[in-house]
C-alpha positions in Angstrom: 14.5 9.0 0.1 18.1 7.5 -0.8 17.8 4.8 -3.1 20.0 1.0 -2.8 21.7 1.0 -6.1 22.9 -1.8 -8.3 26.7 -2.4 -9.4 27.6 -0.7 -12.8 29.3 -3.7 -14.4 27.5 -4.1 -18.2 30.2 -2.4 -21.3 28.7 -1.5 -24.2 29.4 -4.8 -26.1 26.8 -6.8 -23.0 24.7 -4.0 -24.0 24.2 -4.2 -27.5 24.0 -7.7 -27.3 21.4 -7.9 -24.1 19.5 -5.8 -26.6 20.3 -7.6 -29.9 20.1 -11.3 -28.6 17.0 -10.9 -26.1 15.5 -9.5 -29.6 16.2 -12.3 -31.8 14.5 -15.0 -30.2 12.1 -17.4 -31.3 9.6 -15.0 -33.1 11.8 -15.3 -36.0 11.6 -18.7 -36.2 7.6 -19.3 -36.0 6.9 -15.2 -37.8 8.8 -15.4 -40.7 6.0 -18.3 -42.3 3.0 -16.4 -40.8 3.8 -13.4 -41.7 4.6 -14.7 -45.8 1.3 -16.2 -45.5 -0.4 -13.3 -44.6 1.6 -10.7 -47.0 3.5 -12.8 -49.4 7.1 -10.8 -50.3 5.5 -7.9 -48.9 6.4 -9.1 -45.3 10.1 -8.2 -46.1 8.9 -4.1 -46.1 6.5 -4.7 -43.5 9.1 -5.6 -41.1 11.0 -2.8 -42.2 8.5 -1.0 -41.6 8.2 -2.2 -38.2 11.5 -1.6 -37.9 11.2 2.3 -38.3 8.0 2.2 -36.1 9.9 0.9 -33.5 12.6 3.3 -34.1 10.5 6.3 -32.8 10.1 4.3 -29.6 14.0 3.3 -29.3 14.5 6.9 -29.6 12.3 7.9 -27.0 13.5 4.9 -24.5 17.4 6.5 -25.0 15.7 9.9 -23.5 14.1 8.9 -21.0 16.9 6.4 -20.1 19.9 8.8 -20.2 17.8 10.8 -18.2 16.7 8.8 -15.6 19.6 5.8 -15.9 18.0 3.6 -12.9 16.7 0.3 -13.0 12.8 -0.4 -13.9 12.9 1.5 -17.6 8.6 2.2 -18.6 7.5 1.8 -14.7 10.5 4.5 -13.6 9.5 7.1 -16.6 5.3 6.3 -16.3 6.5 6.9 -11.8 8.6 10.1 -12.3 6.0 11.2 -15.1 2.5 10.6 -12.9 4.1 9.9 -9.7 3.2 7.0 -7.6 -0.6 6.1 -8.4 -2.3 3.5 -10.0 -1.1 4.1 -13.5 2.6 3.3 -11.8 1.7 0.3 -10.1 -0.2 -1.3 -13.2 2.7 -0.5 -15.4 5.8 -1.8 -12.8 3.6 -4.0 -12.6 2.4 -5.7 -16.1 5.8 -5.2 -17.2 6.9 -7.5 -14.2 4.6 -10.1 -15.3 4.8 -9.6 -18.7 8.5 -10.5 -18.1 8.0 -13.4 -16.2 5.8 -15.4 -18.4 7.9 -14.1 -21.2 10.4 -16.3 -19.3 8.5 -19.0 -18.9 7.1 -19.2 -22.3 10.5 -19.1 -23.3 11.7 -22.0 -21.2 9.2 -24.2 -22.4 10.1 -23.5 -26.2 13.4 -24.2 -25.5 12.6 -27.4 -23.9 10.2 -28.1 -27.5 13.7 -27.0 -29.2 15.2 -29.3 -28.0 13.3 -32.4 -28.3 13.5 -32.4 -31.5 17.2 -33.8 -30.7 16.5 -35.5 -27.8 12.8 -37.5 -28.7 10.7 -38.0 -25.2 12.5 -35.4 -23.4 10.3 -34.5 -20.6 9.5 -30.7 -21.9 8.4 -29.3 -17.6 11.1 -30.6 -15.9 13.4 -29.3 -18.8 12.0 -26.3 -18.9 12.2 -25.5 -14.7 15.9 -26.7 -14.8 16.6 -23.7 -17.7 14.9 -21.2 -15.7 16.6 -22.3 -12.1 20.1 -22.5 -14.3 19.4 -18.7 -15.9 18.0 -17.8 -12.2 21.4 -18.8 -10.3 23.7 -17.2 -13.0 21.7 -14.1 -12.2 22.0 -14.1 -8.4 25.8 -14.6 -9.0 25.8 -10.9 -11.4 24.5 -9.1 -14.1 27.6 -9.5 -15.4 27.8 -13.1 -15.8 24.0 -12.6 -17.3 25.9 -10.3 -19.6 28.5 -12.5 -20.9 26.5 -15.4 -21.7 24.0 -13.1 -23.8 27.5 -12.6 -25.8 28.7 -16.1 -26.3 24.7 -17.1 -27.0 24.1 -14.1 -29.2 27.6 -13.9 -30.7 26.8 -17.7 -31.8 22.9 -16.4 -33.3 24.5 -13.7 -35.7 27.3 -16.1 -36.9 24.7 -18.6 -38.0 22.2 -15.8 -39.2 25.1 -14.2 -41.0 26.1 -17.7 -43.0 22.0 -18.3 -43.5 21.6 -15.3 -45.0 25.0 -15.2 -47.4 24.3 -18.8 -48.2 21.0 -17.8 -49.3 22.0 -15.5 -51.7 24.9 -16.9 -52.8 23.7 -20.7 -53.5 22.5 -22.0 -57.1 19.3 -23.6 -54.4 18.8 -19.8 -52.5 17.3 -17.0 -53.0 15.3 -17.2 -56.6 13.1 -14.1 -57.8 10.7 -15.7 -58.9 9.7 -18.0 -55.5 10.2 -14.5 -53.9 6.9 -13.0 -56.0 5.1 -16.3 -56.1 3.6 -14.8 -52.8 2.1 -11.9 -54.9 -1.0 -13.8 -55.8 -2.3 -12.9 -52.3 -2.5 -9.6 -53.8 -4.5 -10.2 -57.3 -7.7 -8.9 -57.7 -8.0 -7.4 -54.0 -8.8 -4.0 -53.2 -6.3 -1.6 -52.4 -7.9 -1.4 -48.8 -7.4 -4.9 -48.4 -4.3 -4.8 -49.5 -3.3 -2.2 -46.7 -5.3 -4.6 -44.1 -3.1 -7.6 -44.9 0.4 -5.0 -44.4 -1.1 -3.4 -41.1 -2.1 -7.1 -40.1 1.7 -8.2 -40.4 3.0 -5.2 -39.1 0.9 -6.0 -35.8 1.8 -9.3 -36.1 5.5 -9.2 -36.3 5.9 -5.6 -34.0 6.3 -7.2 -30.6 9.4 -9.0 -31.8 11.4 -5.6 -31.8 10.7 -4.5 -28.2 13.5 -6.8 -26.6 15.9 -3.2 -26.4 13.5 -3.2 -23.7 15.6 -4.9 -21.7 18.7 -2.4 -21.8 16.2 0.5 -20.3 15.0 -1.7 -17.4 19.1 -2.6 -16.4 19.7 1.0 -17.0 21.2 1.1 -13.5 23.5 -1.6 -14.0 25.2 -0.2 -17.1 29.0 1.4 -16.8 29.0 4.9 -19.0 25.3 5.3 -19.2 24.9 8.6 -21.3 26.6 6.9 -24.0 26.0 3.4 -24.1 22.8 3.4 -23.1 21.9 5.2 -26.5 24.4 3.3 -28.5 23.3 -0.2 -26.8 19.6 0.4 -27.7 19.7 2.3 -31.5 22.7 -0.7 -32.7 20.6 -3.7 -31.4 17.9 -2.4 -32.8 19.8 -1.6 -36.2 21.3 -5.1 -36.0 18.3 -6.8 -35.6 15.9 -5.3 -38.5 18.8 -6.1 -40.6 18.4 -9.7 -39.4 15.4 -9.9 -39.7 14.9 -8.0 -43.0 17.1 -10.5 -44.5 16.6 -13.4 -43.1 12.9 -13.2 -43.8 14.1 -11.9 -47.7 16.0 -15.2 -47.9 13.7 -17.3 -46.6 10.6 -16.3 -48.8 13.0 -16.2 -51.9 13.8 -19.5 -51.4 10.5 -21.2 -50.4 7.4 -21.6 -52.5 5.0 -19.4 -51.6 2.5 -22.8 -51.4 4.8 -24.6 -49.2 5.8 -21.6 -46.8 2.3 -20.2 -45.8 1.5 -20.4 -42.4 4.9 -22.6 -41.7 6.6 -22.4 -38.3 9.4 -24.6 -39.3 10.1 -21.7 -42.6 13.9 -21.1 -41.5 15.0 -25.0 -41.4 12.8 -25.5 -44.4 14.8 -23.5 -46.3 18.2 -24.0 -45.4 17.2 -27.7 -46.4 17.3 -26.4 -49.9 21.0 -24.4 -49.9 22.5 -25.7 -46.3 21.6 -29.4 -47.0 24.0 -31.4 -44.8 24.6 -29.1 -41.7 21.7 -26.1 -42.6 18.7 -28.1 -40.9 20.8 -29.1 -37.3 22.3 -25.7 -37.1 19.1 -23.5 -38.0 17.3 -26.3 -34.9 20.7 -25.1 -32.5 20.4 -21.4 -33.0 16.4 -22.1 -32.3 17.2 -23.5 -29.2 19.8 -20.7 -28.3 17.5 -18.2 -28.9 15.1 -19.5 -27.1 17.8 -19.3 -24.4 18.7 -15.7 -25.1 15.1 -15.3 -24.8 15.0 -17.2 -20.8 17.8 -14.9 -20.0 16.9 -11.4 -21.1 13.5 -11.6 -20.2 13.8 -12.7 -16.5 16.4 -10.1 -16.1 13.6 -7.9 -17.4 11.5 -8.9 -14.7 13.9 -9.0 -11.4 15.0 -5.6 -12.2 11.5 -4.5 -12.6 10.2 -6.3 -9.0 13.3 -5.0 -7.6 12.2 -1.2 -8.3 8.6 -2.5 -7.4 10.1 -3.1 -4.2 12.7 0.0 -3.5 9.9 2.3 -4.8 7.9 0.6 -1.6 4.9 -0.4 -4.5 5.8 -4.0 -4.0 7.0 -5.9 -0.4 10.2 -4.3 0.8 12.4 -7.5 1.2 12.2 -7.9 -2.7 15.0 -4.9 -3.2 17.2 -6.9 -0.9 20.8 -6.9 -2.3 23.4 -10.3 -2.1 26.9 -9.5 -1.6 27.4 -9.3 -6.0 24.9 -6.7 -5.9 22.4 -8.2 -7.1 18.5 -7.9 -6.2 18.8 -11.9 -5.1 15.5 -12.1 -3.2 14.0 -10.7 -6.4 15.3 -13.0 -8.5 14.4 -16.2 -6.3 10.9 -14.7 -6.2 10.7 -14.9 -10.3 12.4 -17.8 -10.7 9.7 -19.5 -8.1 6.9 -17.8 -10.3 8.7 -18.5 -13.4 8.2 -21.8 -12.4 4.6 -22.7 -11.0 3.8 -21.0 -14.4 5.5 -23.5 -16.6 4.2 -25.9 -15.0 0.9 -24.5 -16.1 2.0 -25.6 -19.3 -0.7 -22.9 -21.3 1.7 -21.5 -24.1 -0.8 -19.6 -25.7 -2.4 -17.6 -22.6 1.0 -16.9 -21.7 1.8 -15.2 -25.1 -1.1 -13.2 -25.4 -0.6 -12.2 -21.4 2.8 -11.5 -22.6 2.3 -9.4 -25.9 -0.9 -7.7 -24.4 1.2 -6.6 -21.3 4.5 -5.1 -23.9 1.4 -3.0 -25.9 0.0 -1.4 -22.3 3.7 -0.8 -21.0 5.3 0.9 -24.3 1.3 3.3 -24.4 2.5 4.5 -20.9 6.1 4.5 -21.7 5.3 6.7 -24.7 2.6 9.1 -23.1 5.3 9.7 -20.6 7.7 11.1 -22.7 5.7 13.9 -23.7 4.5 14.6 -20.1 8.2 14.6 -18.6 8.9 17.0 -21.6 6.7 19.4 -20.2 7.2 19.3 -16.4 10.8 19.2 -16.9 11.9 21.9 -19.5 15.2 22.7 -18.4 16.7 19.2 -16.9 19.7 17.8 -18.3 19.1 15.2 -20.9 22.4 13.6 -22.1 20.8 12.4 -25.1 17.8 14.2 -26.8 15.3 13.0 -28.8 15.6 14.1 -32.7 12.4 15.5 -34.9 10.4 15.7 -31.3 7.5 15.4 -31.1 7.5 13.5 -34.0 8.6 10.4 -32.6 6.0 10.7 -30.1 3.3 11.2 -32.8 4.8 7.9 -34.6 5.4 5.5 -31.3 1.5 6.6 -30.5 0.3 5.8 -33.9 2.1 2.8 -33.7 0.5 1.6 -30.6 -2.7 2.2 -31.7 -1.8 0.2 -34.9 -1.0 -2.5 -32.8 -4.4 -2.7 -30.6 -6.4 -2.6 -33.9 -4.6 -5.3 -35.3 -4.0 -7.1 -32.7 -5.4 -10.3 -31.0 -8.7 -9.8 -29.3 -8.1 -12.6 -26.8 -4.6 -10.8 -25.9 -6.7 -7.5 -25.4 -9.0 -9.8 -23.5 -6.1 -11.0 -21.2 -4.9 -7.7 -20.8 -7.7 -6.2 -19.7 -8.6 -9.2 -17.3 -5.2 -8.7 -15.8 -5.6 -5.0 -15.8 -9.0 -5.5 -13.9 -7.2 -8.3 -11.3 -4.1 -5.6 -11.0 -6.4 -2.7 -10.3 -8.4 -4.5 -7.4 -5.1 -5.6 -6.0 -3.7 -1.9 -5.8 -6.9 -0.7 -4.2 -6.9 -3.5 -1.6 -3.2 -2.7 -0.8 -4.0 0.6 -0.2 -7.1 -0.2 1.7 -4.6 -2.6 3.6 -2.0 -0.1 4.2 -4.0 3.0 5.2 -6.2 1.3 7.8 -2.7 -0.1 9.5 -1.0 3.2 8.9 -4.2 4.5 10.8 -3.8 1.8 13.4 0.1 2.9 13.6 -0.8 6.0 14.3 -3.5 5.8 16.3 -1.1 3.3 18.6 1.7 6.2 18.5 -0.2 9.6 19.5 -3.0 7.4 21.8 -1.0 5.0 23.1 -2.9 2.4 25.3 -1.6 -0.5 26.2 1.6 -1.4 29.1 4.9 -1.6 29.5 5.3 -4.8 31.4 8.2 -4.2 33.8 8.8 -7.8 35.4 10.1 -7.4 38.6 12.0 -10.5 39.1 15.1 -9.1 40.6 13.9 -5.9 42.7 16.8 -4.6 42.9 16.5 -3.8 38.9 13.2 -2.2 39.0 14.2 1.3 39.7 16.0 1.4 36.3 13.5 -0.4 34.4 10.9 1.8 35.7 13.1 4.9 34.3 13.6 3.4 31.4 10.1 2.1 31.1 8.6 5.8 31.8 11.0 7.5 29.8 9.5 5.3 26.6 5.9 5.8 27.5 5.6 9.2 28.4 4.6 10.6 25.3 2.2 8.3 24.3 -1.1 9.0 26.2 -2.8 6.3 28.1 0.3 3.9 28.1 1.3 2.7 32.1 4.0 0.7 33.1 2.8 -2.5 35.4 5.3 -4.0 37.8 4.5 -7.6 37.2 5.7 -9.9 39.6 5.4 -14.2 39.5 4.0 -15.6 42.5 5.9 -19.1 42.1 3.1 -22.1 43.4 4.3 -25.3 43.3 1.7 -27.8 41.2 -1.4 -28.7 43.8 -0.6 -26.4 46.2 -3.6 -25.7 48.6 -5.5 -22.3 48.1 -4.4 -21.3 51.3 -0.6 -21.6 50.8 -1.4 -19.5 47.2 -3.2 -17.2 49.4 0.1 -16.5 51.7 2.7 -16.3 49.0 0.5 -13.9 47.3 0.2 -12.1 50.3 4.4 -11.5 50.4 4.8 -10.4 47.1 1.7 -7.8 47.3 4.0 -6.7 50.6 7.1 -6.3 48.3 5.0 -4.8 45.4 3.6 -2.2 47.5 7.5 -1.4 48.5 8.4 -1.5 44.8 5.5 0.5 43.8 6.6 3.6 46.7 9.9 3.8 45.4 9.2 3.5 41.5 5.6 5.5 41.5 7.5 9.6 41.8 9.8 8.3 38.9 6.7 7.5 36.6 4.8 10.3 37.7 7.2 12.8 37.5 7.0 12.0 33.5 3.3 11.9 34.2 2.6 7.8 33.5 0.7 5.9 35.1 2.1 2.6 37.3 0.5 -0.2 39.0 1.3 -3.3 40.3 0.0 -6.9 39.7 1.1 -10.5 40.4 -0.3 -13.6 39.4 0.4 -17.1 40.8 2.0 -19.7 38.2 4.4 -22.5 38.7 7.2 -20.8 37.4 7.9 -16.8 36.2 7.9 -17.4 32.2 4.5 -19.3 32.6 3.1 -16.2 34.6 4.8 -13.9 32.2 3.1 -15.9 28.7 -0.2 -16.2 30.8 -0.4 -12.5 31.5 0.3 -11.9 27.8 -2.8 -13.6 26.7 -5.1 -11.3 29.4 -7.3 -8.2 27.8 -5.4 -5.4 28.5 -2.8 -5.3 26.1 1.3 -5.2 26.6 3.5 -3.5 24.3 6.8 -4.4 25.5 8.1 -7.1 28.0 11.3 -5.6 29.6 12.9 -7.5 31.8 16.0 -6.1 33.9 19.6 -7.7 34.1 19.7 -10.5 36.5 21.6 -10.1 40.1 24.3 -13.0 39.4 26.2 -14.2 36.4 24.9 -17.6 37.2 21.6 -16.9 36.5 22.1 -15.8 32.9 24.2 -18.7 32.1 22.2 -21.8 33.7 20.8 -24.3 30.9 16.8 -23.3 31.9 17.1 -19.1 32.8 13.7 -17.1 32.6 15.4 -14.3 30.2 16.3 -16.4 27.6 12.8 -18.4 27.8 10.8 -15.3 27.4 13.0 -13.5 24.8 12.7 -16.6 22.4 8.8 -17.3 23.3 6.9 -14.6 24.3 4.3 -13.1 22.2 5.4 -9.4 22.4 8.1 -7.4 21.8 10.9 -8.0 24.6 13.4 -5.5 25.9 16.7 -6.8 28.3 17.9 -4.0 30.0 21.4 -3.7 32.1 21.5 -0.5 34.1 24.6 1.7 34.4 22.7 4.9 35.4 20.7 6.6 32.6 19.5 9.6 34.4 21.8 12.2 32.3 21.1 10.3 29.3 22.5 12.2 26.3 24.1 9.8 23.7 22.3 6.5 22.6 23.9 4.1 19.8 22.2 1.8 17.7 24.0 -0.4 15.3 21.6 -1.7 12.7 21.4 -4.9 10.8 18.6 -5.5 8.2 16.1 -7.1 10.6 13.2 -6.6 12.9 15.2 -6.3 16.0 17.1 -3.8 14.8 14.2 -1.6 13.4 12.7 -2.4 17.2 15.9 -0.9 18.6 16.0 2.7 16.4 12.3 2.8 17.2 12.9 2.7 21.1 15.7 4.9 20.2 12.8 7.2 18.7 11.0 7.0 21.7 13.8 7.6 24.1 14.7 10.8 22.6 11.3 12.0 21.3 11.5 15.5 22.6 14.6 15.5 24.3 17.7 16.8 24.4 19.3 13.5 23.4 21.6 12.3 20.3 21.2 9.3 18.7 23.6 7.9 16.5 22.8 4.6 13.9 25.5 3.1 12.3 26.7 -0.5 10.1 29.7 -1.8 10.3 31.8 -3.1 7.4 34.5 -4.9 6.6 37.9 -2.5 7.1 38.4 -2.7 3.6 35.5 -2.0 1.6 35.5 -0.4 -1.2 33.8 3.2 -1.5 31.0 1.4 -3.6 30.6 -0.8 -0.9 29.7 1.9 1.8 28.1 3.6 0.0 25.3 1.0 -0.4 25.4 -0.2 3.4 24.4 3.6 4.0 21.7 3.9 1.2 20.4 0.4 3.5 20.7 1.6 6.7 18.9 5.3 6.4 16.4 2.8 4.3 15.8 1.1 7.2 15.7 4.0 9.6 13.6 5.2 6.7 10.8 2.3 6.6 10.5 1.9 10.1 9.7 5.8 11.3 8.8 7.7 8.1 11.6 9.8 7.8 15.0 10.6 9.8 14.7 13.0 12.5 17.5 15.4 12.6 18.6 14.2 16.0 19.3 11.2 14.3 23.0 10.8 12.9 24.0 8.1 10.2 27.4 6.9 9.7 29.0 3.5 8.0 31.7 2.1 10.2 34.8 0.4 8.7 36.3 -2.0 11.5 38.2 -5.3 11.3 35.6 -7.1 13.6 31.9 -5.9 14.2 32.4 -6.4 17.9 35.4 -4.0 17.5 33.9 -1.4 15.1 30.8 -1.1 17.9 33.4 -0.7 21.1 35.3 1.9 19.4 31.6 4.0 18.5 30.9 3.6 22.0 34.1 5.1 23.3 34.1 7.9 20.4 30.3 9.0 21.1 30.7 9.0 24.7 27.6 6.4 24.5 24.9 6.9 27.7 22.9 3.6 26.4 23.5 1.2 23.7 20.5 -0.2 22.0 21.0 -3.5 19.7 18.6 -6.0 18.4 19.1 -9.5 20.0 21.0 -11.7 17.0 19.1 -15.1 15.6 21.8 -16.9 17.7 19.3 -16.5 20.7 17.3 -19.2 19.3 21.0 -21.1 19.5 21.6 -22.8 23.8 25.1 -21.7 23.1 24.1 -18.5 23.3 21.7 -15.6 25.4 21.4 -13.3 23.0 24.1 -14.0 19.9 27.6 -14.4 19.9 27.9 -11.0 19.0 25.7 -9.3 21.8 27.1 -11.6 24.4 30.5 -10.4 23.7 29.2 -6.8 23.5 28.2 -7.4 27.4 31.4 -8.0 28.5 33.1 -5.2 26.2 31.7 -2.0 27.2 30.7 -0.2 30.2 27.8 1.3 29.0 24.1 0.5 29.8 22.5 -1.6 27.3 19.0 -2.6 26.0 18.7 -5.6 24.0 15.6 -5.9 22.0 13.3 -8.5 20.0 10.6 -7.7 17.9 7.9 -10.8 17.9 7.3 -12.1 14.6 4.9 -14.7 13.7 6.1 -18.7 12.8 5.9 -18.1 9.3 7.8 -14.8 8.9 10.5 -16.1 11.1 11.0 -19.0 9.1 11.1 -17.5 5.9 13.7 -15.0 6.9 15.7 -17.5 8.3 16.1 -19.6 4.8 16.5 -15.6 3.2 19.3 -15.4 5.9 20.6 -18.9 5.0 21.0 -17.9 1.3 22.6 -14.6 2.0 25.6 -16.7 3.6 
């Protein structure tokens, strides 16, 4: 299936530093203390040494990246390398998750960050303005996400650079002596110990390297991919372990090992002692920036990741929805909503061991996957190739199993609670889905149900009975009921009921003589029924709630303009309130039909109309061609992405494309116009559109568009809405109000 893709827009320099600044966050501000306390100098090699670790798995990311350069990074490789199961799902995902409290975690910190400035600054409602702020410079593009990681990063290795050169050029730096005052951890211990305290801080301080991360899951949104993919990830990653190296090297150097132990304030602490007058409130900005960086990178992280959730159909389809910047906006509302609720949980330490655990579980997968794709794909093209293979693999495996044995047990706790939430949640979805695919299918080849053919204006129902038989005929035990309103007026007697039913059975039975040899020559059943009400839309709605269930409502084209146009007329009434799907249907002869058009839109109507389409020209010789129309001068990237969204629609609602069905993205000045001109150039038998959310609108029957359509072409047309509950309607409506 044809994918929606994102806008190529990041250069290599928003790479590096998505990579380098969504790395350098606030670890290295609260680590650098713990990890002195728990190794002394020796924390300096042990995040080298986590550095190199790390390396194996930056190595294997630029693989699988180059190879695969689409959005979702671990949950694409883990999909492509055990296809779409479970392992997938619990991946895409943890990742997503891991992201979004990542974000949220992040928020709050910067909201601590920054009340140290501002004393009594309300840390939640800071902390949900930062992640709406981050959230709307998202919607508006990934470049503009891009370009503030410069300007905030840019500004973190300026002041990391003067830290560090400070440090170890100042009479009140970087001393020898403080730097092995930490080696009395090390006295009289074993050499076991020894190693336990070095694997301990490796563990500790590992997760702070995995923010390359981030380039991998915006692989789709990055210009030049073979090549700056690989340099993006391997120079942040360089960058950072020499930030990091030094920085902590500095830091311990320049603190007492008694003073620095277990400190989360170690940086500012010690550019007291060599920064004195602007160290402190610098060292306290770059901790809030970071913290920023941190906001940014990871919930770009996570709206990539629900955004392949959704276009890989694991996660609900409106999620991949794309804004006119190309960005996955629905997505990123939905994160910044759960980004949210979860700050205001206000539980920083769950959400870092949720966080961390989620990183260890992705980068397992991530890693297994490499070795699996190596296998099943010998001979594809892979613009960058992994050096010392399988070496790398060997080292990133070791590594995570490092990492769980060292790690937290309440993070592998969390992690395997949300594994064990996750895992029941798949099941039930699939559970969900198969039993309504089931029900789909069941509906499809057994059919049941009616077609309700209201026969309001008799003179109509000869064509809605052809159309109505040509839709049911291959769907078994599906008849078409000529419903007719007996209108009563309110407390009439029984008997007056009695002799108004009376004339419209005698017109039914008429009806029913002429229409029955058009349904039966396609071999569907037809009946006839009335039922007395004071008015034909309350008949209609009450014979909607009766047992026997309808399928469609189609109602023909009425005899006089006025009646379509009248403040109170029954089409309009029953296309906005009835329960069912409804079907409007002018008749200009379809007996020779041949040619059907569907423009499509991205809602339910319109999947409704290439559905009846389906039907229509299920086993017969008849074309149907489904088209969008854009702007005259859109851009080949433009088009391009309305037709990836209009064969995913066609896709979502049938399956697959039958070959009888012909795709094609219209360039026009005016919609209206684009659709005339297919008409004309098709030589179109019966135009099928979905009625417009104007028809909620009383300046309007069916849209402004669709009313225009009525008057523009000769044609016979079928205007269709699909019911959808209170709640659904609504929500798309505000979805609809934010695309414009």
């Amino acid at each position: 299936m044809p994918k929606r893709k994102l806008k190529r827009q990041l250069n290599l320099l928003q790479v590096i530093m998505l990579g380098t600044a969504g790395t350098i966050a606030a670890e290295i501000f609260v680590l650098t203390g713990h990890a002195a306390g728990i190794a002394g100098p020796d924390a300096v090699l042990a995040l080298i040494i986590g550095g190199f670790l790390t390396l194996s798995i930056a190595l294997n990311y630029c693989e699988m990246a180059t190879t695969y350069p689409v959005t979702g990074g671990a949950m694409t490789y883990v999909g492509e390398a055990f296809g779409k199961s479970l392992i997938m799902f619990l991946v895409g995902s943890l990742d997503c998750l891991s992201s979004t409290f990542y974000a949220a975690l992040s928020a709050i910190g910067f909201a601590y960050s920054a009340s140290v400035f501002i004393p009594n600054l309300p840390i939640i409602p800071v902390a949900l303005a930062v992640i709406i702020l981050v959230g709307f410079v998202h919607i508006r593009g990934v470049k503009q996400a891009g370009n503030v990681q410069i300007v905030l990063g840019g500004f973190l290795l300026v002041v990391f650079t003067i830290y560090i050169v400070r440090g170890l050029t100042n009479v009140n730096g970087f001393n020898q002596e403080i730097f092995q005052s930490g080696k009395i951890l090390f006295e009289n211990k074993t050499p076991l110990a020894n190693l336990g305290r070095m694997l301990t801080t490796i563990a500790l301080i590992y997760n702070a390297y995995v923010g390359f991360e981030v380039i991998a899951d915006d692989a789709e949104e990055i210009t030049h991919p073979q090549k700056n993919i690989p340099l993006g990830i391997l120079i942040s990653l360089a960058i950072t372990t020499v930030i990091y190296t030094l920085v902590s090297y500095v830091t311990i150097g320049t603190i007492p090992f008694s003073a620095l132990a277990g400190s989360e304030t170690a940086l500012t602490d010690a550019a007291s002692y060599f920064w004195p007058r602007f160290g402190v409130p610098i060292m306290g900005v770059a901790g809030i920036i970071a913290t920023l960086t941190s906001v940014n990178s990871a919930m770009l992280s996570a709206t990539r990741e629900a955004f392949t959730l959704s276009r890989e159909g694991v996660w609900p389809r409106f999620l991949s929805r794309l804004s006119r910047w190309r960005t996955p906006y629905v997505a990123v509302i939905i994160i910044v909503i759960i980004s949210a609720l979860v700050s205001l949980l206000h539980m920083v330490d769950l959400l870092s061991y949720i966080s961390s655990a989620g990183y260890m579980f992705v980068l397992f997968w991530a890693t297994l996957a490499m070795t699996r794709l190596r296998k099943m794909h010998p001979h594809i093209e892979r613009p960058f190739k992994v050096p010392f293979y399988p070496a790398t693999v060997y080292i990133a495996a070791a590594s995570g199993i490092l990492i769980i044995s060292f790690a937290s047990k309440q993070a592998l706790v969390f992690l395997g609670i949300v594994l064990f939430i996750l895992s029941i949640l798949y099941y039930l979805s699939n559970w969900i889905n198969s039993l309504h695919a089931k029900h789909e299918k069941f509906e499809e080849e057994e059919g049941g149900g009616r077609i309700l053919v209201t026969t309001v204006n008799p003179k109509t129902a000869v064509g809605l009975v052809k159309l109505a038989a040509r839709l049911a005929e291959h769907q078994e035990d599906t008849s078409i009921c000529l419903f007719s309103v007996v209108k009563t007026p309110r407390g009439a007697s029984q008997k007056t009921i009695q002799e108004l039913s009376t004339n419209t059975e005698t017109i039914q039975n008429e009806l029913l003589n002429t229409t029955a040899s058009i349904a039966q020559a396609r071999n569907v059943a037809i009946y006839a029924k009335h039922k007395p009400a004071p008015n034909v839309e309350t008949g209609i709605f009450n014979e909607l709630k009766s047992h026997n269930p309808v399928q469609l409502v189609l109602m023909g084209w009425p005899s006089t303009a006025t009646k379509i146009t009248v403040p109170h007329n029954i089409i309009k009434e029953v296309l906005v309130m009835a329960h069912k799907n409804v079907g409007v249907f002018r008749d200009r002869g379809i007996d020779g039909l041949k040619n059907i058009l569907v423009p499509i839109g991205n809602g339910p109507n319109a999947r409704l109309a290439i559905k009846l389409a389906t039907d229509l020209a299920f086993h017969q010789d008849v074309n149907v061609s489904a088209i969008r129309v854009v702007p005259k001068r859109s851009n080949k990237e433009t088009r391009e992405d309305e037709m990836l969204q209009l064969q995913e629609a066609i896709e979502n609602e049938l399956g697959e494309i039958p070959n009888y069905i012909h795709t094609s993205v219209v360039s026009s000045a005016e919609v209206l116009e684009g659709i005339v001109k297919e008409v004309k150039r098709t030589q179109c038998d019966l135009l099928i559109i979905g009625a417009a959310e104007e028809v909620f609108s009383p300046h309007y029957i069916f849209g402004k568009l669709n009313d225009a359509l009525i008057e523009e072409v000769d044609c016979s047309i079928l205007i269709v809405r699909r019911f959808e509950p209170g709640t659904a309607l609504w929500f798309r409506q505000r979805i609809k109000d934010i695309e414009e």
